[in-house]
ROKELO-727982 format. One record per residue: residue in three letters; residue number from 1; x, y, z of N, C-alpha, C in turn. Coordinates in pm, 1 decimal, decimal comma. Example, Ala and Ser with C-alpha at 12.3 -4.5 7.8 and 13.67 -1.06 7.14 Angstrom:
2
<r resn="ala" resi="1" n_px="1319,0" n_py="-569,0" n_pz="780,0" ca_px="1230,0" ca_py="-450,0" ca_pz="780,0" c_px="1320,0" c_py="-330,0" c_pz="780,0"/>
<r resn="ser" resi="2" n_px="1285,0" n_py="-225,0" n_pz="708,0" ca_px="1367,0" ca_py="-106,0" ca_pz="714,0" c_px="1290,0" c_py="3,0" c_pz="787,0"/>
***
This chain:
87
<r resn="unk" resi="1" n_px="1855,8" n_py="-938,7" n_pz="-494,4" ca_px="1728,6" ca_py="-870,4" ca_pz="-482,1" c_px="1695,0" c_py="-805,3" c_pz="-616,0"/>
<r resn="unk" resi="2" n_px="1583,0" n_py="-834,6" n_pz="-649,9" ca_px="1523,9" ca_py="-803,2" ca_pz="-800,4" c_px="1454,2" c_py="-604,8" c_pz="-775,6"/>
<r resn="unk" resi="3" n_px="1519,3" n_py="-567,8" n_pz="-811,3" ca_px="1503,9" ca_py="-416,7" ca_pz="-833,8" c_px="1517,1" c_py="-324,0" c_pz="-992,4"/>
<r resn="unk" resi="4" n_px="1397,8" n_py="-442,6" n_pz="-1052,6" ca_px="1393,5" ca_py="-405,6" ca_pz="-1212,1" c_px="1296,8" c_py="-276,9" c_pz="-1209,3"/>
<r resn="unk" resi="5" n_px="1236,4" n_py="-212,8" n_pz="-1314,1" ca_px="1122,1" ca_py="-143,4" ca_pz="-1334,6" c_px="985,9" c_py="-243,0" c_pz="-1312,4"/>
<r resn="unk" resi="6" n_px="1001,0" n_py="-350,1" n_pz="-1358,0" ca_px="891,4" ca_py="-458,7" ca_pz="-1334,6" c_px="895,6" c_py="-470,4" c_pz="-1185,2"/>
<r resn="unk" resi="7" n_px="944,6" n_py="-558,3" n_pz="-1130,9" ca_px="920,1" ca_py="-567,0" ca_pz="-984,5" c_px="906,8" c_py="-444,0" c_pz="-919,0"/>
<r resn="unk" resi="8" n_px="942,7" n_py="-315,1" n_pz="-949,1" ca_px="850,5" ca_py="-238,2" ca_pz="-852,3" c_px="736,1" c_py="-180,8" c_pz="-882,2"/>
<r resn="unk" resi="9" n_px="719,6" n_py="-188,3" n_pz="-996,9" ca_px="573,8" ca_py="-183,5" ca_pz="-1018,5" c_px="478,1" c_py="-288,0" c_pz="-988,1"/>
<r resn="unk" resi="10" n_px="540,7" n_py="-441,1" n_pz="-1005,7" ca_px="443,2" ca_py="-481,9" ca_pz="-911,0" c_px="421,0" c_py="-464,9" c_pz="-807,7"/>
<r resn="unk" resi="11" n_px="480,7" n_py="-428,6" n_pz="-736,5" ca_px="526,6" ca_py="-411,9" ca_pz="-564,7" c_px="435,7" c_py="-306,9" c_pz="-585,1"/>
<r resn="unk" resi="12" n_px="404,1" n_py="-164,8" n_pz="-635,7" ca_px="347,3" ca_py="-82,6" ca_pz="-670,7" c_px="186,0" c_py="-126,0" c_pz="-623,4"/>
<r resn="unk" resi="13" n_px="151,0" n_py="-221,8" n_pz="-728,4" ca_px="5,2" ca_py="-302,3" ca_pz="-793,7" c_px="-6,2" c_py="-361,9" c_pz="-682,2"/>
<r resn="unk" resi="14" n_px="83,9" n_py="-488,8" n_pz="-589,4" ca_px="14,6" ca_py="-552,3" ca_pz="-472,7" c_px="20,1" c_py="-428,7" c_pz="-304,3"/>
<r resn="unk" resi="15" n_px="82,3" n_py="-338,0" n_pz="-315,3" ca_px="81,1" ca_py="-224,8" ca_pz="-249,6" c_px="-147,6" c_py="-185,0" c_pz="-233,9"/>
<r resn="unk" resi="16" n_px="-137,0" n_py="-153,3" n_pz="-324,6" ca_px="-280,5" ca_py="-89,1" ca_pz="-399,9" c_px="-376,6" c_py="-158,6" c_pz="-402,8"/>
<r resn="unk" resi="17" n_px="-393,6" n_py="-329,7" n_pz="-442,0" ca_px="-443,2" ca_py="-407,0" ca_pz="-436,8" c_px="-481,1" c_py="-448,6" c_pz="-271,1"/>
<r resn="unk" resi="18" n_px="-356,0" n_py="-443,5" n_pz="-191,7" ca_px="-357,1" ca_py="-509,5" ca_pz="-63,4" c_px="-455,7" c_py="-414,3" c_pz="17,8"/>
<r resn="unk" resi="19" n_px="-401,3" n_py="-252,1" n_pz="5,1" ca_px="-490,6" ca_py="-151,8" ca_pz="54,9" c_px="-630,5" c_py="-160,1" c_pz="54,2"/>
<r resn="unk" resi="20" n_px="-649,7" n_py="-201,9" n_pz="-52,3" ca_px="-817,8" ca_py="-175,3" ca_pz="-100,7" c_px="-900,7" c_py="-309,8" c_pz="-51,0"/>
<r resn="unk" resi="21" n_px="-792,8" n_py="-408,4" n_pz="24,3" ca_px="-888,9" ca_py="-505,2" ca_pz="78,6" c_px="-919,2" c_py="-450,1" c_pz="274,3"/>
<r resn="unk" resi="22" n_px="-907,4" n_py="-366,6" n_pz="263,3" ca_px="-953,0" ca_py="-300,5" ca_pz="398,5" c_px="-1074,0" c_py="-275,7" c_pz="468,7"/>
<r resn="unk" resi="23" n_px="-1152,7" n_py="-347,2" n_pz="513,2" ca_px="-1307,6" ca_py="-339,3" ca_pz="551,2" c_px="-1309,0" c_py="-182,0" c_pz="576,9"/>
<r resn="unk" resi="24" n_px="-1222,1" n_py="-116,6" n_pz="655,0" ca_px="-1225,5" ca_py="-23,0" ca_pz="702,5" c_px="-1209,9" c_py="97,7" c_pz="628,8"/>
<r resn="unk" resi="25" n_px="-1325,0" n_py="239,5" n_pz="593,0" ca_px="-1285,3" ca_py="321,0" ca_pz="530,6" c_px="-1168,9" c_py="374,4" c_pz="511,6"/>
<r resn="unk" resi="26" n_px="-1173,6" n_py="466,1" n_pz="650,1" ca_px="-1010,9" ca_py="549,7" ca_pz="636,8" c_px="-910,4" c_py="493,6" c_pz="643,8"/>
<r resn="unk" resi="27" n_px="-901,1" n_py="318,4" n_pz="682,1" ca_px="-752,6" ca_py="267,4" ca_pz="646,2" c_px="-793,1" c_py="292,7" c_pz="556,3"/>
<r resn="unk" resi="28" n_px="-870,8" n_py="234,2" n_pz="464,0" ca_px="-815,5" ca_py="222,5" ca_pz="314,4" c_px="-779,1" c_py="325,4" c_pz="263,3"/>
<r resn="unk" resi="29" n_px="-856,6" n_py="422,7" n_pz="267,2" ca_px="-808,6" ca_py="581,7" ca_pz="193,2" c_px="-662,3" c_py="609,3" c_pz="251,0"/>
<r resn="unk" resi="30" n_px="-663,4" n_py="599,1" n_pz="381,7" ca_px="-510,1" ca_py="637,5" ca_pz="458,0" c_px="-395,4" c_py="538,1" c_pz="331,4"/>
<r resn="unk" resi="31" n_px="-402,3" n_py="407,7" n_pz="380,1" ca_px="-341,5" ca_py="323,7" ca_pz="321,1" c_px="-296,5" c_py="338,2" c_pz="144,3"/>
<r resn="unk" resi="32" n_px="-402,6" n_py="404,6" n_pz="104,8" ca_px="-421,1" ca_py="413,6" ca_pz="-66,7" c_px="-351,3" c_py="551,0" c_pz="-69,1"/>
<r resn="unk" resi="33" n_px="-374,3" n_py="644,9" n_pz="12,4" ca_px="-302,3" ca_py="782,7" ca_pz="-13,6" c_px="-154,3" c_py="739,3" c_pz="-9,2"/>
<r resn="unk" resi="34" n_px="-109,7" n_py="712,0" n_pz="122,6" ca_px="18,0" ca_py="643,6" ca_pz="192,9" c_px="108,8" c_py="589,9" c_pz="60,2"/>
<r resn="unk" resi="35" n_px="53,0" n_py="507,5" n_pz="0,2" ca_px="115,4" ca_py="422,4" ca_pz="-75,5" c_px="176,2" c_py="505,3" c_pz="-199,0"/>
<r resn="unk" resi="36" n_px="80,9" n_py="589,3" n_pz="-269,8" ca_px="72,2" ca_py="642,0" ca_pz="-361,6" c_px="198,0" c_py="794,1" c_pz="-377,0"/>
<r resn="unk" resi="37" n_px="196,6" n_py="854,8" n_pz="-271,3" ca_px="266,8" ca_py="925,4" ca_pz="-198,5" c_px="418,4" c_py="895,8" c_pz="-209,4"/>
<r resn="unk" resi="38" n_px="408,6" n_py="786,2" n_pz="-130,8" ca_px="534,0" ca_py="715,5" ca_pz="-167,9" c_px="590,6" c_py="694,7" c_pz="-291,0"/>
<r resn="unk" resi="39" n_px="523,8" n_py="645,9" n_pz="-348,7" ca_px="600,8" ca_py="582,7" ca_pz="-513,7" c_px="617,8" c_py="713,3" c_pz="-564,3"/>
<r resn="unk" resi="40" n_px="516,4" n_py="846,7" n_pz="-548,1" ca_px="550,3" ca_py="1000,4" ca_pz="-617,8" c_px="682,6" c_py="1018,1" c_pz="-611,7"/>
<r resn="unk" resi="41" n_px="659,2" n_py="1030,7" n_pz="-480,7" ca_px="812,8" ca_py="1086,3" ca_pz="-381,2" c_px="908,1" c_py="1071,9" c_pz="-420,0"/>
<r resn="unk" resi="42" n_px="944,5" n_py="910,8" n_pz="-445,6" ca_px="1069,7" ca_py="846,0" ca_pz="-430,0" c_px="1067,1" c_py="827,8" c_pz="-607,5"/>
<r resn="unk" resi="43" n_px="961,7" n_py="871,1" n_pz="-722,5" ca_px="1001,9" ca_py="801,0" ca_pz="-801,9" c_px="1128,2" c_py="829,5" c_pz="-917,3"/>
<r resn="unk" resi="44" n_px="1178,9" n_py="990,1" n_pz="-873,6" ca_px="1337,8" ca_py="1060,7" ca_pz="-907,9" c_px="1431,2" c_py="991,0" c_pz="-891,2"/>
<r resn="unk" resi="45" n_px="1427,0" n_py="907,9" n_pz="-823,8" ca_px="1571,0" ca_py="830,8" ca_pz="-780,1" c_px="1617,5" c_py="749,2" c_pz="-825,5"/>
<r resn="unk" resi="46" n_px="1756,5" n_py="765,8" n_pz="-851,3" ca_px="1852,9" ca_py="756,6" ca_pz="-963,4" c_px="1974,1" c_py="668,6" c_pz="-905,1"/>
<r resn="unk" resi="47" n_px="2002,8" n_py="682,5" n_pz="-783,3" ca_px="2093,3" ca_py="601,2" ca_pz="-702,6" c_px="2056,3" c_py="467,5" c_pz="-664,8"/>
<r resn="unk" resi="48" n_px="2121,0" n_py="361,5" n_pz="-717,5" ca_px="2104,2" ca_py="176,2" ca_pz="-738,5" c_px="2074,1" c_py="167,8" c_pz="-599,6"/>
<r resn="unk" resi="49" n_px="2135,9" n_py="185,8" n_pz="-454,8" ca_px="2135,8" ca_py="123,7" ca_pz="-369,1" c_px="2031,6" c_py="203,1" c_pz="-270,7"/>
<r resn="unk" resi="50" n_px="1957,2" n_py="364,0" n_pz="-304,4" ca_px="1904,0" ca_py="396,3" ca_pz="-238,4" c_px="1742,5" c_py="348,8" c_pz="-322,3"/>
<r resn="unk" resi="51" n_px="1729,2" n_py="249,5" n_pz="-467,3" ca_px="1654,3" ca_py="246,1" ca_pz="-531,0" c_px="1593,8" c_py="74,5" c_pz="-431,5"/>
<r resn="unk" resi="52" n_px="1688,0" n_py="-2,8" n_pz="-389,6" ca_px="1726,2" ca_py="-89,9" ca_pz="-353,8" c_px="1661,8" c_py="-121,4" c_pz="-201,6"/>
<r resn="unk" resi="53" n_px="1673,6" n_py="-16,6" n_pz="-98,3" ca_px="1689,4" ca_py="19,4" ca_pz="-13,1" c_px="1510,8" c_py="58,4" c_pz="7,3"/>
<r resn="unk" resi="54" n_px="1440,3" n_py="154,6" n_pz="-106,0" ca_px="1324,6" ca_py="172,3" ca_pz="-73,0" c_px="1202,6" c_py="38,7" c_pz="-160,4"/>
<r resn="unk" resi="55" n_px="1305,6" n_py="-23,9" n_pz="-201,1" ca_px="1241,1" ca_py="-128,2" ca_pz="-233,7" c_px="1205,0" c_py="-262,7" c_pz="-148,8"/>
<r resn="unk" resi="56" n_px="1313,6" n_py="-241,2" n_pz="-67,9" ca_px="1334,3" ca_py="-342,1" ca_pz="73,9" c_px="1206,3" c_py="-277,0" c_pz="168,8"/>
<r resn="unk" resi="57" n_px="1215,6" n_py="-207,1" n_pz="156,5" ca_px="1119,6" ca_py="-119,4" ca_pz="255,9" c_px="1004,9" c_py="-149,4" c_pz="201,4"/>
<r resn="unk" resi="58" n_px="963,1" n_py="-158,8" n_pz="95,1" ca_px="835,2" ca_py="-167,7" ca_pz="43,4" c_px="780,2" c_py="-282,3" c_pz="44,4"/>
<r resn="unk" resi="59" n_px="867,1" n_py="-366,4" n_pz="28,7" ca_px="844,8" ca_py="-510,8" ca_pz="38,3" c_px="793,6" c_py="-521,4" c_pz="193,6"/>
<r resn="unk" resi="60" n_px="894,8" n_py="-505,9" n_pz="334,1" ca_px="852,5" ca_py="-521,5" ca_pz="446,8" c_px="678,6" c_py="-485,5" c_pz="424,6"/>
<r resn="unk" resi="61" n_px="663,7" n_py="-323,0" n_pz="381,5" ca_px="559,1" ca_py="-243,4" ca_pz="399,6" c_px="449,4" c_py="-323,7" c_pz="366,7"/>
<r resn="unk" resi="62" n_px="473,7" n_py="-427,4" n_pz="258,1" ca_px="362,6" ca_py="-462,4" ca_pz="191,3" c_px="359,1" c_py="-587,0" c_pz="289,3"/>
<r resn="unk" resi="63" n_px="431,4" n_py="-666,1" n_pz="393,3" ca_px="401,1" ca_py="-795,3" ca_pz="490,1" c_px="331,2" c_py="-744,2" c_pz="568,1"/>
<r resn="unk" resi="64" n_px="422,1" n_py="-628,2" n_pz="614,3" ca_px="308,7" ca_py="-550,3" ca_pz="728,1" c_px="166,4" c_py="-531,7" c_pz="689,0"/>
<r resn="unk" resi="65" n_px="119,2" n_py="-498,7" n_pz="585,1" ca_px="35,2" ca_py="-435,6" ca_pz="576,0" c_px="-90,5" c_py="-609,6" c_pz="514,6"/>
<r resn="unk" resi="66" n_px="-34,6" n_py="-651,9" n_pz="477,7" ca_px="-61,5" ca_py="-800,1" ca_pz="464,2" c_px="-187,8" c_py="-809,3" c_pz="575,3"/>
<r resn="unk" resi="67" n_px="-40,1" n_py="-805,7" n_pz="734,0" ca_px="-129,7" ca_py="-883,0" ca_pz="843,3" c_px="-240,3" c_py="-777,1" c_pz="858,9"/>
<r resn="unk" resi="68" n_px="-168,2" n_py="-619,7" n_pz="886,0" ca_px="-310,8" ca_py="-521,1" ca_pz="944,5" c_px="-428,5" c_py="-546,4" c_pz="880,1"/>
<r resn="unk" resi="69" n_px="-393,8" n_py="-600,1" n_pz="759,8" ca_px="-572,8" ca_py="-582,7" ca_pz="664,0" c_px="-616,2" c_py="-716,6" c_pz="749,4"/>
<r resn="unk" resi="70" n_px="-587,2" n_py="-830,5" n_pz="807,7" ca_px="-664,9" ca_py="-934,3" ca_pz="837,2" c_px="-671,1" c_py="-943,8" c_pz="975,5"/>
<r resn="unk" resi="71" n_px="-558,2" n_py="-856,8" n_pz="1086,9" ca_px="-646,4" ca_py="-821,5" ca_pz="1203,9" c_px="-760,5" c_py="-731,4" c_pz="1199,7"/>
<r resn="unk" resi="72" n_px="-720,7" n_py="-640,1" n_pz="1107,1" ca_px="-812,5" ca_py="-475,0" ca_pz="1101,8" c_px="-970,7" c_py="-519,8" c_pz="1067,2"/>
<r resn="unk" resi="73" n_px="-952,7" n_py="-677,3" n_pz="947,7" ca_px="-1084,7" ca_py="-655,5" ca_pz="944,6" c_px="-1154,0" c_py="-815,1" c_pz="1017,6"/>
<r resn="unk" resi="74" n_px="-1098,6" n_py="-819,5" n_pz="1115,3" ca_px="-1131,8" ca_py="-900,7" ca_pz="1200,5" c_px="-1261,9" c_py="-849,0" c_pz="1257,6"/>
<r resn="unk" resi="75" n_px="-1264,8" n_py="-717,6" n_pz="1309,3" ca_px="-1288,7" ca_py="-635,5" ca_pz="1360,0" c_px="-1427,3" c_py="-569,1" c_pz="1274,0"/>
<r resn="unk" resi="76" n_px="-1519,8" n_py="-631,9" n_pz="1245,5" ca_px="-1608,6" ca_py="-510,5" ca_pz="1121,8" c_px="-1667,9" c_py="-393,9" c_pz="1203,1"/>
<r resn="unk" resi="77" n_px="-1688,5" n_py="-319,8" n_pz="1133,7" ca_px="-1718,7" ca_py="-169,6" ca_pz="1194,9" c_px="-1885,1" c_py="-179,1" c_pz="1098,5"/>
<r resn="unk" resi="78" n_px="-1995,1" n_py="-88,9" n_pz="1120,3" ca_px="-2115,5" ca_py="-105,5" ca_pz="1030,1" c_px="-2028,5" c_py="61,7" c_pz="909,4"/>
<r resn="unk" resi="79" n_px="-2083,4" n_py="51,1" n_pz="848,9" ca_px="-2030,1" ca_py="136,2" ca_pz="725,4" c_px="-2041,4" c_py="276,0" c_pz="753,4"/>
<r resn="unk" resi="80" n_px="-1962,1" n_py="379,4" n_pz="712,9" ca_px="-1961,9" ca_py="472,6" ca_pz="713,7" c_px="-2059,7" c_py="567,8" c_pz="628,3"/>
<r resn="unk" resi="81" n_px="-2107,8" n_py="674,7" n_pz="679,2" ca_px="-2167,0" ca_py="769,3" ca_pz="549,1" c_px="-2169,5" c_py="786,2" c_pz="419,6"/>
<r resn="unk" resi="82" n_px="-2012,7" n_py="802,0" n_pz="445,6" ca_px="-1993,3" ca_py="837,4" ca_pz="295,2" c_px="-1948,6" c_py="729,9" c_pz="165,9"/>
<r resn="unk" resi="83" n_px="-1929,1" n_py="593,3" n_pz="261,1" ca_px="-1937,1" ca_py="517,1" ca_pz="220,8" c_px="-2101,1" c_py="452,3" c_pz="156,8"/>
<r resn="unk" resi="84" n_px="-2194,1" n_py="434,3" n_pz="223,3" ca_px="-2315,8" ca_py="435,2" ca_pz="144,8" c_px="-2314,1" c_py="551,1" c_pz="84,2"/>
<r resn="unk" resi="85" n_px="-2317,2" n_py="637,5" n_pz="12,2" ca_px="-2343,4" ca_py="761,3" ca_pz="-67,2" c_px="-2275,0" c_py="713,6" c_pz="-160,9"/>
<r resn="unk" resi="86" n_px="-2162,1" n_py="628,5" n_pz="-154,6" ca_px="-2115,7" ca_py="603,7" ca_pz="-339,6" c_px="-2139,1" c_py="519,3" c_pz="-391,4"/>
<r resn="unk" resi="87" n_px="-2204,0" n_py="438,0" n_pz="-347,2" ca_px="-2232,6" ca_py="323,6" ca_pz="-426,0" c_px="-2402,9" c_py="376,7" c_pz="-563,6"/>
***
């Protein structure tokens, strides 16, 4: 299992990337906070196998999150408020 500085930063980038394909506002914000949070959190860690370990996890995180974006936006919702206001 590849647990360089490179691969988790990509893992990082398709994390962020995957989020932001979310039809849905607050997934995405949820999803984009979520993610971001994470990499803060964990990014002290100094131990190989617990570096290893949240990298495995991230990987799952990012299949999971794969499918939710293409049931979730199966589903369109019409746009939110504050969503027209930023454009």
């Amino acid at each position: 299992m590849a647990c360089s500085r490179k691969a988790i930063l990509e893992l990082y980038r398709d994390l962020i990337k995957e989020s932001k394909k979310w039809s849905s506002y607050n997934y995405r914000e949820y999803a984009l906070r979520k993610v971001r949070h994470d990499f803060q959190q964990y990014k002290s860690l100094n131990d190989v196998s617990q570096i290893q370990e949240c990298y495995r996890k991230g990987l799952e995180s990012l299949e999971m999150l794969k499918r939710q974006v293409i049931i979730g936006n199966l589903y369109k919702t019409d746009k939110l408020v504050i969503e027209i206001k930023q454009k």
